[in-house]
C-alpha positions as YAML, in Angstrom:
chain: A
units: angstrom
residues:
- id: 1
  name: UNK
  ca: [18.25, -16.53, -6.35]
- id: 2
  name: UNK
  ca: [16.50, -13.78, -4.27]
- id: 3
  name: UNK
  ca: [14.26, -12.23, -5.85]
- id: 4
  name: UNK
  ca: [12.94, -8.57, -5.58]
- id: 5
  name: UNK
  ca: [9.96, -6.14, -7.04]
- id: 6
  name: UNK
  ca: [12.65, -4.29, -8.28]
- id: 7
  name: UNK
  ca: [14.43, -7.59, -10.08]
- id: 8
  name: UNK
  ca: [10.75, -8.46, -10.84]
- id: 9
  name: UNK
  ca: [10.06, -4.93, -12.17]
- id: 10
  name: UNK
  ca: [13.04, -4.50, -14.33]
- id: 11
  name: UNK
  ca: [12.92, -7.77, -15.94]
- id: 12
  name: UNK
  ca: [9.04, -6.72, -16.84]
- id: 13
  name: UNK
  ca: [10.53, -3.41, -18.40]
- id: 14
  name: UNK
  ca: [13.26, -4.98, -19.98]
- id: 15
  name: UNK
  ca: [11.34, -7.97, -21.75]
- id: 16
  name: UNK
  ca: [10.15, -7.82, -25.14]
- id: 17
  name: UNK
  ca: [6.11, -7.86, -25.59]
- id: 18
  name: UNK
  ca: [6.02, -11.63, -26.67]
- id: 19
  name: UNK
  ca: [8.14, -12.37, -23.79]
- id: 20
  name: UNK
  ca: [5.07, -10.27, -21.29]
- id: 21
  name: UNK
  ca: [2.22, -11.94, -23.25]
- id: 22
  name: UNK
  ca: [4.18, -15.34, -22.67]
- id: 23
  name: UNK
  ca: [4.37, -14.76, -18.60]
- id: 24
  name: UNK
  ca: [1.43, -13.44, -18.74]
- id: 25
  name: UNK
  ca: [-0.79, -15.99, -20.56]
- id: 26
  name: UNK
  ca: [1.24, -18.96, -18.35]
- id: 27
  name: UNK
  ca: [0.84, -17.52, -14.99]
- id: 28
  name: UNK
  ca: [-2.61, -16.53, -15.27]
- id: 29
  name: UNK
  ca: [-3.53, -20.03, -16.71]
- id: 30
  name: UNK
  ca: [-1.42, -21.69, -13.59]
- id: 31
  name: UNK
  ca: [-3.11, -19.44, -11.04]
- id: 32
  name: UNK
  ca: [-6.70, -20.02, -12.12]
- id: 33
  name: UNK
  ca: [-5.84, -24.32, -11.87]
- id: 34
  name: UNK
  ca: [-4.36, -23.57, -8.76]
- id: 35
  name: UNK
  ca: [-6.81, -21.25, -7.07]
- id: 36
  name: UNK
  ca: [-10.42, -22.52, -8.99]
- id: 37
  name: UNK
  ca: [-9.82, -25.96, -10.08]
- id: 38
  name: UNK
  ca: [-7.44, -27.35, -7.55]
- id: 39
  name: UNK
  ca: [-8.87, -25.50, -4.76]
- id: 40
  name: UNK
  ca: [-5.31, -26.20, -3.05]
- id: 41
  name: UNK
  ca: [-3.47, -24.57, -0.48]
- id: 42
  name: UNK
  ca: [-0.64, -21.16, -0.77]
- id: 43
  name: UNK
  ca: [1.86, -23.64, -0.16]
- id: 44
  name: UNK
  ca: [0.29, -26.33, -3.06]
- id: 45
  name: UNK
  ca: [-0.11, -23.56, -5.54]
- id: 46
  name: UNK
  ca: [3.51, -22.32, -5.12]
- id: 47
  name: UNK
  ca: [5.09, -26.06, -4.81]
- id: 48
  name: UNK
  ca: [2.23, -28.64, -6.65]
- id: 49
  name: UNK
  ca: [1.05, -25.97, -9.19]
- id: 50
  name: UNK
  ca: [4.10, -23.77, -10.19]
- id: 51
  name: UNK
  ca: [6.94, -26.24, -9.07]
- id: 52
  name: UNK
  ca: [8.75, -23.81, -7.22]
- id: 53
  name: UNK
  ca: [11.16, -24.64, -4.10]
- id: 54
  name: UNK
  ca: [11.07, -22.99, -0.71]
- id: 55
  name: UNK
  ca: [12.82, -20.14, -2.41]
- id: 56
  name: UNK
  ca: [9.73, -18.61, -3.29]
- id: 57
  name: UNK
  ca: [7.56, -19.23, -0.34]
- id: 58
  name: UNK
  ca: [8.42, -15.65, 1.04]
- id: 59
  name: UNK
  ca: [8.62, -13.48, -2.47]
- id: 60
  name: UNK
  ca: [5.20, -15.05, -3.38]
- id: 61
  name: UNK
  ca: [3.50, -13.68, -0.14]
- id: 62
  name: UNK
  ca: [5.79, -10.43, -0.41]
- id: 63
  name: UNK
  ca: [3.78, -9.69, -4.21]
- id: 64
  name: UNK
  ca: [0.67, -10.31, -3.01]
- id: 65
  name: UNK
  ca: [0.08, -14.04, -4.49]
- id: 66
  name: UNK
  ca: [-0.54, -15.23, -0.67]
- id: 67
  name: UNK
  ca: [-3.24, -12.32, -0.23]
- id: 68
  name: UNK
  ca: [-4.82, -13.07, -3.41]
- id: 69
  name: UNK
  ca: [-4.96, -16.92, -2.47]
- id: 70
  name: UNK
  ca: [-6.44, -15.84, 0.75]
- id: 71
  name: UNK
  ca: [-9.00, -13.60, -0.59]
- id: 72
  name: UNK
  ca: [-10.33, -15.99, -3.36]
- id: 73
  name: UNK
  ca: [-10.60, -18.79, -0.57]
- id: 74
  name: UNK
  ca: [-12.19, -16.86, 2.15]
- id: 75
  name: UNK
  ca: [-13.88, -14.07, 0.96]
- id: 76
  name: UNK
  ca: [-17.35, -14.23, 3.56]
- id: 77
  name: UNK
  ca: [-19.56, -12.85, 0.88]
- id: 78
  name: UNK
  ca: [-18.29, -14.87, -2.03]
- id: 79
  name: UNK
  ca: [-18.54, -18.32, -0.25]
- id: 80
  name: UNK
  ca: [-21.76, -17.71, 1.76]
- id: 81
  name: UNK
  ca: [-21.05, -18.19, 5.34]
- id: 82
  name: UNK
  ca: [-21.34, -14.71, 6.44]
- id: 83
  name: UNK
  ca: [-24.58, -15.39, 8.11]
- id: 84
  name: UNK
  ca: [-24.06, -18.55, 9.91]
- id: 85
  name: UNK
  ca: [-24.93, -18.96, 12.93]
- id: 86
  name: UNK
  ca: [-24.04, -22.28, 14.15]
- id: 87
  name: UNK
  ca: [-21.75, -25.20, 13.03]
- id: 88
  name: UNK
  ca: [-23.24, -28.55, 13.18]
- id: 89
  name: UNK
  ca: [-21.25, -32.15, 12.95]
- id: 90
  name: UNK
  ca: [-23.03, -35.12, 12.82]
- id: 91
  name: UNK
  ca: [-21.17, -38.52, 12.44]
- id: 92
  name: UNK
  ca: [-21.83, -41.93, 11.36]
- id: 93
  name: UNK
  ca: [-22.16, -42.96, 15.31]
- id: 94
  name: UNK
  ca: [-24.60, -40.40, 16.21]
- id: 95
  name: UNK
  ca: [-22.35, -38.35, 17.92]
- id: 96
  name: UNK
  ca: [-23.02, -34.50, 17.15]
- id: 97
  name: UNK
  ca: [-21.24, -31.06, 18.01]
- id: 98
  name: UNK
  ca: [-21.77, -27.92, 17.58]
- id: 99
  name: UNK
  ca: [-20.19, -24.27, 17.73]
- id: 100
  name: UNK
  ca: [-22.25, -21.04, 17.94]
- id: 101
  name: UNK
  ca: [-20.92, -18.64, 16.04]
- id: 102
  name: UNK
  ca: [-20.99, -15.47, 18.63]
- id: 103
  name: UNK
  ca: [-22.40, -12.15, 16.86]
- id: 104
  name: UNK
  ca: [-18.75, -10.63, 17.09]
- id: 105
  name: UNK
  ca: [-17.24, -13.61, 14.95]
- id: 106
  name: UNK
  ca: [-17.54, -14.40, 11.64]
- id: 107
  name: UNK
  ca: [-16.76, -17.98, 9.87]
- id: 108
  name: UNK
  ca: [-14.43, -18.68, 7.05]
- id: 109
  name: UNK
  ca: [-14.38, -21.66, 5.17]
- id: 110
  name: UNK
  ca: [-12.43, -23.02, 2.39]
- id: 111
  name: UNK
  ca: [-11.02, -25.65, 1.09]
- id: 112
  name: UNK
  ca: [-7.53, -26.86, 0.97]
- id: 113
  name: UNK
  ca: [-4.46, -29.46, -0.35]
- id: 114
  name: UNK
  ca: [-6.53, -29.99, -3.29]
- id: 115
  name: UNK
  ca: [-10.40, -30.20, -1.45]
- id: 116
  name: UNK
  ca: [-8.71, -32.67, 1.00]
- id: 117
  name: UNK
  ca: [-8.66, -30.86, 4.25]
- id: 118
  name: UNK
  ca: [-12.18, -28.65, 4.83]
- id: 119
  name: UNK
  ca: [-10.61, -25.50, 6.77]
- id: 120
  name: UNK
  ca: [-13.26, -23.49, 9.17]
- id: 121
  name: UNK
  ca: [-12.06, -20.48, 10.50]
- id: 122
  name: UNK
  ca: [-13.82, -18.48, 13.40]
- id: 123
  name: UNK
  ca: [-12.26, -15.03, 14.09]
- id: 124
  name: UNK
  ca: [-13.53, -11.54, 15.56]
- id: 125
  name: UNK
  ca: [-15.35, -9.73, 12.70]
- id: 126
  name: UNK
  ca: [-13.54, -6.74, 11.30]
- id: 127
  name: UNK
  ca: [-13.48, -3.30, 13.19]
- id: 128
  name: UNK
  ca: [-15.91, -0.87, 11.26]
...
């Protein structure tokens, strides 16, 4: 089924309050495993946490789940990392690198497929 913010919107309208507090209470409680628990991925939270099929990939970033995702998982400010300077790696050998981060870039950082994969981001900092 395709779904729309119309289908989406009428079905809202349409549904008795029970039914809302119902959606509401469930999808909430799913999103806040997902995104602050599970610390997983757009793609875990829409197939791990909600169980959804490739179907929903696209309507989930067209309602804004995908920018909400994003902004809980890389907000600069929130996470800390709006100030670094200079990424380190040290391993077991002794081996070490590093990346300055230039004054025109800032660093994101999250993590993702539930805190498996530690995802650094350097990009251009935003136009004021």
């Amino acid at each position: 089924m395709q779904i729309t913010k119309a289908d989406a919107d009428k079905w809202w309208e349409d549904a008795d309050y029970e039914t809302r507090q119902l959606a509401f209470y469930s999808v909430i409680d799913k999103m806040r495993q997902a995104e602050l628990f599970d610390k997983g991925s757009y793609n875990f939270a829409i197939y791990d946490a909600f169980g959804f099929k490739g179907d929903m990939y696209g309507p989930g970033i067209e309602c804004g789940y995908k920018d909400l995702h994003d902004a809980l998982v890389n907000d600069v400010n929130q996470d800390g990392t709006g100030s670094v300077e200079l990424i380190e790696v040290i391993e077991a050998d002794g081996n070490v690198w590093h990346r300055k981060i230039l004054p025109d870039q800032v660093l994101r950082v999250s993590l993702q497929n539930n805190n498996q994969n530690l995802r650094i981001v350097i990009q251009p900092t935003d136009p004021v």
